[in-house]
C-alpha positions in Angstrom: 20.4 1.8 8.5 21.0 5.4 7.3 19.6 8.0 5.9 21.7 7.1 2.0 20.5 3.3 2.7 17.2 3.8 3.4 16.6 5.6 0.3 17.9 2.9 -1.7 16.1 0.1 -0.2 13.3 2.7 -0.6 13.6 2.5 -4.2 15.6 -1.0 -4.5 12.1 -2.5 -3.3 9.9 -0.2 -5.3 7.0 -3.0 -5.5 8.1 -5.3 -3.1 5.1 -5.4 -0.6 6.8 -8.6 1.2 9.1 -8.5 4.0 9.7 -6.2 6.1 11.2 -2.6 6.7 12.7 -1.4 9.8 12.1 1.7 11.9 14.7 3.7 10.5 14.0 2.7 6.6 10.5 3.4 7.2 11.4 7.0 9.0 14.0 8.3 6.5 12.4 6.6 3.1 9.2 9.0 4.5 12.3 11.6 5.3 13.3 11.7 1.6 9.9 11.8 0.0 8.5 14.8 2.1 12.2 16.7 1.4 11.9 16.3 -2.4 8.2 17.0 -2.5 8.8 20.4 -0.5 11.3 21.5 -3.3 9.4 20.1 -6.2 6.3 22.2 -5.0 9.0 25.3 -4.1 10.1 24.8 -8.0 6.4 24.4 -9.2 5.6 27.7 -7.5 8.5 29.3 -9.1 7.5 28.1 -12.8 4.0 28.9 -12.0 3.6 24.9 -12.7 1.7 22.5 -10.8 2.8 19.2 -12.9 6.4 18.6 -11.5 5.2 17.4 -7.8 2.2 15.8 -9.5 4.2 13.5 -11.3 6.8 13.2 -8.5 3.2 12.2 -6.1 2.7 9.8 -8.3 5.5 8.3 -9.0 6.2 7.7 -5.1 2.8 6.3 -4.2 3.4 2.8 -5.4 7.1 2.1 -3.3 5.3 4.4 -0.4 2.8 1.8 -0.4 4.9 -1.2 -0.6 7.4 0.3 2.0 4.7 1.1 4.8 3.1 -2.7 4.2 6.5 -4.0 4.6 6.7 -1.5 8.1 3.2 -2.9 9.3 5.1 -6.3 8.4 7.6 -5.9 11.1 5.7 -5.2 13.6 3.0 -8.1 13.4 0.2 -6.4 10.9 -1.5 -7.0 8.0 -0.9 -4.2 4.9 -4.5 -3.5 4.9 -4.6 -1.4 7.9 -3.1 1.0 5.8 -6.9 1.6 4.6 -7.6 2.6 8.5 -6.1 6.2 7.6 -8.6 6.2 5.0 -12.0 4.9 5.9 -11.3 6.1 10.1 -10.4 9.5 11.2 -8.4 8.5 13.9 -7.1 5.3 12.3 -4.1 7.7 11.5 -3.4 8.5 15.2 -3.0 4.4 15.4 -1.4 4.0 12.3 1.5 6.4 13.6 1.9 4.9 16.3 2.1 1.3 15.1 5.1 2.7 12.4 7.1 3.8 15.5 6.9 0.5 17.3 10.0 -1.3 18.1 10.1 -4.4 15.5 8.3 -7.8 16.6 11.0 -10.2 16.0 8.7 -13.2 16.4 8.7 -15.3 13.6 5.1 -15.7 11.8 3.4 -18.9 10.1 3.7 -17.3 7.0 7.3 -17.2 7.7 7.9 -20.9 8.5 5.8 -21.5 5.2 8.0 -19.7 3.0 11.1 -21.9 4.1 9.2 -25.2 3.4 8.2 -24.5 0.2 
């Protein structure tokens, strides 16, 4: 997938917290969000305006949610260690690690369920 893809998948699955997202949608979604909130804070210090990069935080926290479940999806996790970054100091260290993982192509129960219902 590149960079153009990713970002649309990024926001094609804005609330989509099923599924999964591969190493290089996960790596450039995260690419494109860091990039835009660099120049949105550049533009806020220009104006002398702290609102623009507000909203654009904001409005990227949902899908940036939804995209990392989907990542800790492909390789084997639950969502919810996302809350390791927040509750653990060095949950983030893991958390970093788990993201660049090679995907787990083994297929899950959930998985099997979905097709038999």
């Amino acid at each position: 997938m590149n960079f153009g893809e990713a970002v649309s998948s990024f926001f094609r699955n804005y609330v989509n917290f099923s599924g999964r997202a591969s190493r290089s949608e996960f790596w450039y979604s995260y690419l494109f969000i860091i990039i835009v909130g660099v120049i949105l804070v550049i533009v806020d210090t220009i104006v002398k305006n702290e609102i623009i990069s507000s909203i654009w935080n904001l409005a990227a926290l949902l899908p940036t949610l939804a995209m990392t479940t989907r990542r800790l999806h492909d390789i084997n996790r639950s969502g919810w260690h996302q809350l390791l970054a927040w509750f653990i100091p060095v949950g983030s260290i893991a958390l970093i690690i788990w993201y660049c993982k090679k995907s787990d192509d083994t297929v899950t129960l959930s998985e099997i369920e979905r097709v038999f219902r």
